[in-house]
C-alpha positions as CSV (number, residue, x, y, z in Angstrom):
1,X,8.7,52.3,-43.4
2,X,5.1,51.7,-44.5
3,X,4.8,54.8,-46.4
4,X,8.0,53.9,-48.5
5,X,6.8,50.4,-49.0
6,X,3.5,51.6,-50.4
7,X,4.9,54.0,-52.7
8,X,7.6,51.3,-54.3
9,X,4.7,49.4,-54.8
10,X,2.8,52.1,-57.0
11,X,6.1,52.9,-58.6
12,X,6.3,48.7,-59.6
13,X,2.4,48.5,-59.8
14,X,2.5,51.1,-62.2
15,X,5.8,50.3,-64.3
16,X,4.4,46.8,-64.6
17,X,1.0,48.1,-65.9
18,X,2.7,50.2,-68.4
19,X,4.6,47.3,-69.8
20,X,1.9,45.3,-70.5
21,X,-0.1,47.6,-71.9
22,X,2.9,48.4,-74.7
23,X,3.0,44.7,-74.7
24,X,-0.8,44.2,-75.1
25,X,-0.5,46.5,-78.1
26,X,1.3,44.0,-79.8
27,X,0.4,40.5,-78.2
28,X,-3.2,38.8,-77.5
29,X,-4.7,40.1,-74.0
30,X,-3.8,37.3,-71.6
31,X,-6.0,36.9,-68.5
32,X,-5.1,38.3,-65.1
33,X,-1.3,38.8,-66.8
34,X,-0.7,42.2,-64.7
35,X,-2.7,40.8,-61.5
36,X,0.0,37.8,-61.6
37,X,2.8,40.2,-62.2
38,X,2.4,41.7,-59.2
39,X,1.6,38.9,-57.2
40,X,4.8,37.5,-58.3
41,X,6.5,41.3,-57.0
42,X,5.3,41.2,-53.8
43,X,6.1,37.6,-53.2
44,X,9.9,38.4,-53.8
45,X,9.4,41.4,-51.7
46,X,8.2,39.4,-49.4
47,X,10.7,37.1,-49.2
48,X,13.4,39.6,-48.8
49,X,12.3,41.3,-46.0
50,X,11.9,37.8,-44.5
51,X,15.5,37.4,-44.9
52,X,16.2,40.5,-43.5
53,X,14.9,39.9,-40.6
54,X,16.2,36.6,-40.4
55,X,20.3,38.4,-39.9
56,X,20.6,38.6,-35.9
57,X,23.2,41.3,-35.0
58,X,26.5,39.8,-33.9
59,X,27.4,41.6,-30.7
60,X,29.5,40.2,-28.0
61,X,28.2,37.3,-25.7
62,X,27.3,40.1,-22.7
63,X,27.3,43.2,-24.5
64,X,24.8,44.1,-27.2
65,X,27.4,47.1,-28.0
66,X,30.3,45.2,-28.1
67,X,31.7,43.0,-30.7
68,X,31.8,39.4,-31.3
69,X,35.4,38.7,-31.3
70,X,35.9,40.1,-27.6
71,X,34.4,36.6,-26.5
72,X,36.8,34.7,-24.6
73,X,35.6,31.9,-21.9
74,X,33.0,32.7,-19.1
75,X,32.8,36.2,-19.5
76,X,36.3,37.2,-19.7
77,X,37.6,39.3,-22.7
78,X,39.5,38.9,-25.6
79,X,41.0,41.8,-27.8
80,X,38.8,43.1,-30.2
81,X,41.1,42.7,-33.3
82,X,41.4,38.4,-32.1
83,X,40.5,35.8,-34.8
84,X,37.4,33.9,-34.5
85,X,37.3,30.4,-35.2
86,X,33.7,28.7,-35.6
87,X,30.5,28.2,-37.6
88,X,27.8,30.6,-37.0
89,X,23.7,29.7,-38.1
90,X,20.8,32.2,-37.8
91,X,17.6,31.4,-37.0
92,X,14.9,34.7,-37.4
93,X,15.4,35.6,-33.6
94,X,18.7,33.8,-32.7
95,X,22.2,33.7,-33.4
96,X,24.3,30.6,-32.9
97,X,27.7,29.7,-32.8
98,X,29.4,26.1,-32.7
99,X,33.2,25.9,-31.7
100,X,35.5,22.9,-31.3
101,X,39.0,21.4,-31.7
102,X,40.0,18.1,-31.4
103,X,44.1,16.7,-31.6
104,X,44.8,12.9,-32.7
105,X,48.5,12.7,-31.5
106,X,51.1,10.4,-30.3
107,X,52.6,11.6,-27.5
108,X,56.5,10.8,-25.1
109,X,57.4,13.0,-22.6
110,X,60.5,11.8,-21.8
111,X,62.5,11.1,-25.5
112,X,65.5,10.2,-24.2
113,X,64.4,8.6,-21.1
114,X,66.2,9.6,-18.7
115,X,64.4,9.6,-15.6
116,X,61.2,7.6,-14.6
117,X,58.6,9.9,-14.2
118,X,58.0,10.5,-18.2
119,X,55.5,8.8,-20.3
120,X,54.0,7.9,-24.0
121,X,50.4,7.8,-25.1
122,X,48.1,7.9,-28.0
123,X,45.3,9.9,-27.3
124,X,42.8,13.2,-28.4
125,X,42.5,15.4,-26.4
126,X,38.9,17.6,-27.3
127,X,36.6,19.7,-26.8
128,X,33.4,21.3,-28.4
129,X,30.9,24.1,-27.5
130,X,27.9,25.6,-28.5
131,X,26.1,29.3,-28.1
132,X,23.3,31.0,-28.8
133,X,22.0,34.5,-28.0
134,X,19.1,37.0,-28.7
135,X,17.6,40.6,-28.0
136,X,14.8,40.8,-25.5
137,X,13.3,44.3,-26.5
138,X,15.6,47.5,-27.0
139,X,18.3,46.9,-24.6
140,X,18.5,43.3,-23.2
141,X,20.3,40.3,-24.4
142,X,19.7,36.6,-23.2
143,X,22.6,34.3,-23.6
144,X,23.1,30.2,-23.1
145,X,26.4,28.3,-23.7
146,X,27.4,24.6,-23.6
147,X,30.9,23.3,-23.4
148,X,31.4,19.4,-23.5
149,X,34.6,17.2,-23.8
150,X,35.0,13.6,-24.5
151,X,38.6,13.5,-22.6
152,X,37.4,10.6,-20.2
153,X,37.0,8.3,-23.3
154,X,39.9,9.5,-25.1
155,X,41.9,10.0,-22.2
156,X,40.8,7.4,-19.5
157,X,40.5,8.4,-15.8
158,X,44.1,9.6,-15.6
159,X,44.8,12.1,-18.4
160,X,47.8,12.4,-20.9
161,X,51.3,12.7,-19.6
162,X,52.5,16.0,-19.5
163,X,55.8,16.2,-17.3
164,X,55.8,18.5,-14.1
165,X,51.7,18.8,-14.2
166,X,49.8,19.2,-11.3
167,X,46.8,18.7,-10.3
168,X,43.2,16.9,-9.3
169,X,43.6,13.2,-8.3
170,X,42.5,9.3,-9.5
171,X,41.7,6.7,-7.6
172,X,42.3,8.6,-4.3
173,X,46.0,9.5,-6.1
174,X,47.5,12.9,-6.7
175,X,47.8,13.2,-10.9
176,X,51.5,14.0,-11.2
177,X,53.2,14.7,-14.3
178,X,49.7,14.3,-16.1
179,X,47.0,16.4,-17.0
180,X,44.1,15.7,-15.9
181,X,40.9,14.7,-18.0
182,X,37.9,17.3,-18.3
183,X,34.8,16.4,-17.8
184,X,31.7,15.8,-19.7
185,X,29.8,18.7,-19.3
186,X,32.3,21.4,-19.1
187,X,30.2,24.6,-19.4
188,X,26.3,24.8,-18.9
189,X,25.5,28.5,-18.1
190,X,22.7,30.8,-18.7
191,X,23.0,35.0,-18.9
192,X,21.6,38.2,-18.9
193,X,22.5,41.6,-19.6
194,X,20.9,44.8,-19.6
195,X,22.4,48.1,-21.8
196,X,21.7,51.2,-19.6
197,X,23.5,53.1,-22.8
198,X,26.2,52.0,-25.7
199,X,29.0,52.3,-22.8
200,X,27.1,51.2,-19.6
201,X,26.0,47.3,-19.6
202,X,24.8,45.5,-16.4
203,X,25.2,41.3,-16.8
204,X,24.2,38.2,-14.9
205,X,26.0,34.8,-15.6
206,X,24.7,31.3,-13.9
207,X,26.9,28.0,-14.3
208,X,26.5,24.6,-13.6
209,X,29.3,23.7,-14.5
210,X,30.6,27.8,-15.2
211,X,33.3,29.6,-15.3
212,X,33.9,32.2,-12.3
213,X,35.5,36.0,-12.8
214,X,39.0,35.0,-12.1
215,X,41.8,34.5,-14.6
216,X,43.2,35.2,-17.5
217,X,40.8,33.8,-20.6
218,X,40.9,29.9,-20.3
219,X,43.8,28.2,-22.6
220,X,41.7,26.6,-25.0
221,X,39.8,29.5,-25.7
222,X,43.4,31.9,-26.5
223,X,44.4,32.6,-29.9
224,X,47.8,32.2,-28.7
225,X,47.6,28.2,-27.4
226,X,44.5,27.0,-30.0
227,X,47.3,25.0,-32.0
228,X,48.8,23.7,-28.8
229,X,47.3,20.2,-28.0
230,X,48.6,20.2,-24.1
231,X,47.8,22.6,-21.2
232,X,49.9,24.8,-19.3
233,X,52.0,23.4,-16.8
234,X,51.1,26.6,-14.8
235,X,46.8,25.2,-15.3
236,X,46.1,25.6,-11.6
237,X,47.5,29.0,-11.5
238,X,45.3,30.5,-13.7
239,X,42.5,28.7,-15.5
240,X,42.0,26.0,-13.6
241,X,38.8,27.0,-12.4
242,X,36.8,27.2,-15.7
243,X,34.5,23.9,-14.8
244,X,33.0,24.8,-11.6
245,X,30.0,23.2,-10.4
246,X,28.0,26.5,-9.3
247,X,28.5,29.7,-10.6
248,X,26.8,33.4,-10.0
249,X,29.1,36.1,-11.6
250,X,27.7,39.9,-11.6
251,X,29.6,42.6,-13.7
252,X,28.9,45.6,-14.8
253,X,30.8,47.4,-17.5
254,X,31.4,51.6,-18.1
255,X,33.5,52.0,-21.5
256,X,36.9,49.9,-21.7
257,X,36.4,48.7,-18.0
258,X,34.2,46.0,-17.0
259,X,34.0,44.8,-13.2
260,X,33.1,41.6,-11.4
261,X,32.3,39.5,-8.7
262,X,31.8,35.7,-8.4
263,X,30.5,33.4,-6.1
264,X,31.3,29.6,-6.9
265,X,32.4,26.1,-5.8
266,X,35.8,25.8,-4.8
267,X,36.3,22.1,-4.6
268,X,37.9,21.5,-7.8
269,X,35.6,18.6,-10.2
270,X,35.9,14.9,-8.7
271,X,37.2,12.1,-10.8
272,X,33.7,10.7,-12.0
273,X,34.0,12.8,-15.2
274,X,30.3,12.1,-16.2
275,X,28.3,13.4,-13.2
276,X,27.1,17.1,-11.9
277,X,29.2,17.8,-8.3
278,X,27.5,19.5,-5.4
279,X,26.9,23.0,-5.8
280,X,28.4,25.0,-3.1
281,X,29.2,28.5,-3.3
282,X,31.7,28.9,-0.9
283,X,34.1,30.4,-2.4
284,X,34.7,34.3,-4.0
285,X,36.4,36.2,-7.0
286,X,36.8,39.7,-8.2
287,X,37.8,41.0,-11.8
288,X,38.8,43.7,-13.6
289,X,39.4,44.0,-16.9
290,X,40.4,46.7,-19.5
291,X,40.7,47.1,-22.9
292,X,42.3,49.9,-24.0
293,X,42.0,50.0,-27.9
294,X,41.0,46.4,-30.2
295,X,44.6,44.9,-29.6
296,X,44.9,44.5,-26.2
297,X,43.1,43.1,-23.0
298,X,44.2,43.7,-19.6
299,X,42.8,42.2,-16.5
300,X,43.4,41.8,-12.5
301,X,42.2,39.3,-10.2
302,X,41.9,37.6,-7.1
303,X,39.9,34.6,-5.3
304,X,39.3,33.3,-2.6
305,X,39.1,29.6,-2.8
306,X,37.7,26.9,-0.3
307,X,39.5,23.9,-0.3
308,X,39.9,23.0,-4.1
309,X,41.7,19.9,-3.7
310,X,40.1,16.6,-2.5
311,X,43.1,15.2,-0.9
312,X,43.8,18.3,0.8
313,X,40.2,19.3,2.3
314,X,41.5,22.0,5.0
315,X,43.9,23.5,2.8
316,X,42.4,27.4,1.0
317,X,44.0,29.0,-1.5
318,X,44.4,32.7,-2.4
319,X,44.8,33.1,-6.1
320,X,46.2,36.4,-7.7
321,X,46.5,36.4,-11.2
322,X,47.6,39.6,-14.0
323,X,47.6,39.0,-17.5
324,X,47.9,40.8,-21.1
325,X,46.6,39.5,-24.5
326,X,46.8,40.7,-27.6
327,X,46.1,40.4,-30.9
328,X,47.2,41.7,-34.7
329,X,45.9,41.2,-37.4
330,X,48.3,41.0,-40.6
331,X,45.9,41.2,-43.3
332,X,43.8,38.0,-45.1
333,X,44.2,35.1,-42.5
334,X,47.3,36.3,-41.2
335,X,47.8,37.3,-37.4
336,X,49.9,37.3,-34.7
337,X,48.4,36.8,-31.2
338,X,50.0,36.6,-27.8
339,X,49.2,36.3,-23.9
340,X,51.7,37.0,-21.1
341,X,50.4,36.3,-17.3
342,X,51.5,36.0,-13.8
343,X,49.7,33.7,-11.0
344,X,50.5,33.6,-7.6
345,X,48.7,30.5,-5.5
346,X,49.2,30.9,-1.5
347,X,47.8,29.0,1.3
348,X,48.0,29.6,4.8
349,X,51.6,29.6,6.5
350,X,53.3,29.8,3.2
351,X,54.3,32.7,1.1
352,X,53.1,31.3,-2.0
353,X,54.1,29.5,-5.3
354,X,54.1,31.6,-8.8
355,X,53.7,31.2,-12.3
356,X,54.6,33.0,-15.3
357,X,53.7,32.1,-18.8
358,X,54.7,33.5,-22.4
359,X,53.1,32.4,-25.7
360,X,52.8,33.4,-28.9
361,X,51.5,32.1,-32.1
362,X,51.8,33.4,-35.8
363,X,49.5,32.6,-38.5
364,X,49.6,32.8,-41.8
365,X,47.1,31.1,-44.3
366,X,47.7,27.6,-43.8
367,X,50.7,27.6,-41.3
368,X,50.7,28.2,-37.9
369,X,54.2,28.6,-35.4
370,X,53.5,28.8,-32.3
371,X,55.6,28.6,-28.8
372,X,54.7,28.2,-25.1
373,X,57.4,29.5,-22.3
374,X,56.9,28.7,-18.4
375,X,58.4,28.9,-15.3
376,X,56.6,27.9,-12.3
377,X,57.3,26.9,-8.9
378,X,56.4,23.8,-7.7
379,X,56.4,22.1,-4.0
380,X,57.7,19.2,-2.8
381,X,53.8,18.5,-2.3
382,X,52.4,19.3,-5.7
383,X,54.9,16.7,-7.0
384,X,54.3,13.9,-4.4
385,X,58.0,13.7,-3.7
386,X,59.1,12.4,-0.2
387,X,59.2,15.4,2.5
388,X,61.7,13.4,4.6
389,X,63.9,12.9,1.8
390,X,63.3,16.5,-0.1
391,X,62.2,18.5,2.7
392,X,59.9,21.4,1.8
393,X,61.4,23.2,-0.7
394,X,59.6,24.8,-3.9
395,X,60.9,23.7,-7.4
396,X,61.4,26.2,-10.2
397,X,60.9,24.7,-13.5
398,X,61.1,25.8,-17.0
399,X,59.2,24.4,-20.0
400,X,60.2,26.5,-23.5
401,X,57.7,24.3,-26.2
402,X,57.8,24.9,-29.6
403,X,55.2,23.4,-32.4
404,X,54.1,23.8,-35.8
405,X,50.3,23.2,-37.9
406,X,50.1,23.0,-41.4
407,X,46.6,22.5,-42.8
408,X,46.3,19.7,-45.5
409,X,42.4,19.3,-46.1
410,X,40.0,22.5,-46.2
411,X,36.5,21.2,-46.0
412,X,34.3,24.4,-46.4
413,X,33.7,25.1,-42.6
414,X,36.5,22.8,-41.1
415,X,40.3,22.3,-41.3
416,X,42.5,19.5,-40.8
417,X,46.0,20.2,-40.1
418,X,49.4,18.1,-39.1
419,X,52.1,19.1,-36.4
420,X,54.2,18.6,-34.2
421,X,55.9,20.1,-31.3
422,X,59.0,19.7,-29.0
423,X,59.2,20.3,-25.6
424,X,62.2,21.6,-23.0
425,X,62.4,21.0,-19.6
426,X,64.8,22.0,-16.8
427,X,64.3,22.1,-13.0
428,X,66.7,21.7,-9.7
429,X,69.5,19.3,-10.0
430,X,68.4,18.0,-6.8
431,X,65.3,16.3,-8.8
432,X,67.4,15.2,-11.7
433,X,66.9,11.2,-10.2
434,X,63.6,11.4,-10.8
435,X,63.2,13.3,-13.8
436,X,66.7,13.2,-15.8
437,X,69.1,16.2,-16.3
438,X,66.9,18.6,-18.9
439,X,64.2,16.2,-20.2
440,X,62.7,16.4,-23.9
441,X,59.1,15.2,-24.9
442,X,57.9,15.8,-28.3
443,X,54.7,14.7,-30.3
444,X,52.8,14.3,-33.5
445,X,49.3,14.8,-34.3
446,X,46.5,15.7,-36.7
447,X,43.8,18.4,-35.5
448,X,40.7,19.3,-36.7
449,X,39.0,22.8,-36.4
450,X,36.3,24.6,-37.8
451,X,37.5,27.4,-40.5
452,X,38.2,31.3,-39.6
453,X,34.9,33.1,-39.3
454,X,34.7,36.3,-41.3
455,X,32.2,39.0,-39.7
């Protein structure tokens, strides 16, 4: 490299001479004339390689030989063909990514009232990350990432209403029919990994709060759900684990397979939204994941999981989840992504409660149609219904949600779109005192997003 640089500077040394000498033939001499010419040569060369070695590659999170877009949450995998949504700033060493989303919506979960368990609320519900990564020598890759969301503020202590939700508790009370809020500090984690070759990586994830190896990539983070404002009613059978105060996760990856193995805090976060829970590492995950070509990504996994819910201490669950994503592109901001996935949640003396989910969303340029299917089973439990009166029985319901986003303002790196989506809900007759016979919610809102990344 330093031979070639010297002889492009003869080559420019000596085509600058010879121009001002057939200049000089002509002109007055002026003083130092070629000495400042190529002063002013090497400064611009000078500044370019500067800039060159300001561009950071853009691999993948854990991987340096992987790309970008297979970043999903924790250190699950997307397809390789997903869209990417964020702003991205180099430094000379570093890469950095910011990420967000953030719905300002009016919300009724029960339209035509029917029962008494549905609800209305104005609300936003957010979130907002940050990333940055760099190479340590050859073959290493260091990695940090922040998650934070404002949901206690915009939320308050007991989340939106979201009908036939489960999950966490406030004020010592089981959240029914509401999602709850997240907290504060949703993601601080730290990483490592080593490249033993282009198909052979070795990683190390910490989190405080983290994500462990189990699930399907978190909802927020899917192209398929990023223009739906609420979670899945089936949350706790798949994702619900992606703020966990105390995370190690080791994986190594061999080609289009990548295995891992987590320990982390069961106990799910408490209801001070603000604060850093106990670190515990009592509870266990494994993971495997495949991607077979840039459109698809598979995974397997199991945990073990020690006690999650406060108001149920001695209670463990077992948690088994399958699920496929994928992603096509359709040419110049056009794509259609989608994520099927099966959960399975069982405790001891029961045979367990699942949950399947189906969602798609197609974009193209400004518009975005999107639709969410579930049908999970429920206990007389996870609702708080009355054992003496209901016995215990599990509760299949259905929820078929449909939405639409157009954007309306395009500043540079962000997006501001309106929608609106309808929701269907059908469940046991037996719980149609409560709820109503087939209940609609619906909602408006305005979102804001950063713009499609192009890399």
């Amino acid at each position: 490299m330093k031979l070639k640089l010297t002889l492009l500077s003869i080559i420019i040394f000596a085509a600058t001479y010879k121009s001002n000498a057939q200049h000089e033939m002509h002109m007055p001499a002026k003083k130092n004339s070629v000495v400042k010419s190529m002063d002013s040569t090497m400064k611009g060369m000078n500044h370019d390689m500067h800039n060159m070695n300001m561009t950071t590659p853009m691999s993948h999170s854990y991987s340096l030989n992987l790309p970008m877009s297979r970043n999903g949450s924790g250190t699950s995998w997307l397809p390789d063909a997903s869209p990417m949504y964020g702003l991205m700033i180099h430094s000379k060493k570093w890469m950095y990514m910011l990420h967000g989303n953030i719905a300002l919506r009016y919300t009724k979960q029960d339209v035509g009232d029917k029962g008494n368990r549905g609800d209305d609320k104005f609300d936003a519900p957010n979130w907002f990350m940050a990333m940055g990564q760099r190479k340590i020598g050859e073959k290493g890759l260091v990695h940090f990432g922040a998650m934070l969301s404002l949901d206690r503020l915009t939320e308050g202590g007991n989340g939106y209403p979201l009908l036939f939700q489960t999950g966490e508790s406030w004020k010592g009370n089981p959240l029914v029919d509401r999602q709850h809020p997240h907290d504060l500090f949703s993601e601080l984690s730290v990483a490592y990994t080593y490249a033993f070759s282009k198909k052979s990586d070795l990683s190390l994830y910490l989190g405080y709060p983290g994500e462990p190896a189990l699930g399907s990539v978190a909802f927020m983070h899917r192209p398929s759900a990023l223009s739906n404002p609420d979670a899945p009613i089936s949350h706790h059978w798949n994702d619900g684990t992606h703020i966990t105060f105390g995370v190690a996760t080791i994986g190594y990856r061999y080609d289009k397979f990548k295995v891992e193995a987590s320990s982390f805090t069961g106990r799910e976060p408490d209801e001070n939204r603000f604060d850093f829970d106990k670190p515990r590492f009592d509870s266990y995950s494994a993971r495997l994941s495949f991607n077979p070509n840039k459109n698809w990504a598979l995974q397997v996994s199991h945990g073990w999981i020690k006690s999650p819910e406060s108001l149920h201490a001695n209670e463990d669950v077992n948690r088994t989840i399958a699920s496929a994503i994928y992603a096509l592109p359709l040419g110049d901001e056009k794509s259609l992504n989608a994520t099927a996935l099966w959960g399975l949640n069982k405790t001891k003396g029961h045979e367990g409660e699942n949950a399947v989910l189906l969602e798609t969303a197609y974009r193209v340029k400004k518009l975005s149609l999107y639709s969410r299917y579930e049908w999970v089973q429920k206990s007389t439990e996870e609702l708080n219904l009355n054992e003496s009166f209901y016995g215990e029985n599990l509760y299949g319901v259905h929820a078929l949600s449909a939405g639409i986003n157009y954007d309306v303002l395009n500043l540079k790196k962000f997006r501001g779109a309106i929608g609106t989506q309808i929701s269907f809900y059908n469940t046991n007759n037996a719980l149609n005192n409560l709820y109503g016979k087939n209940p609609i919610g619906a909602q408006v809102f305005i979102r804001i997003y950063p713009a499609l990344m192009k890399i």
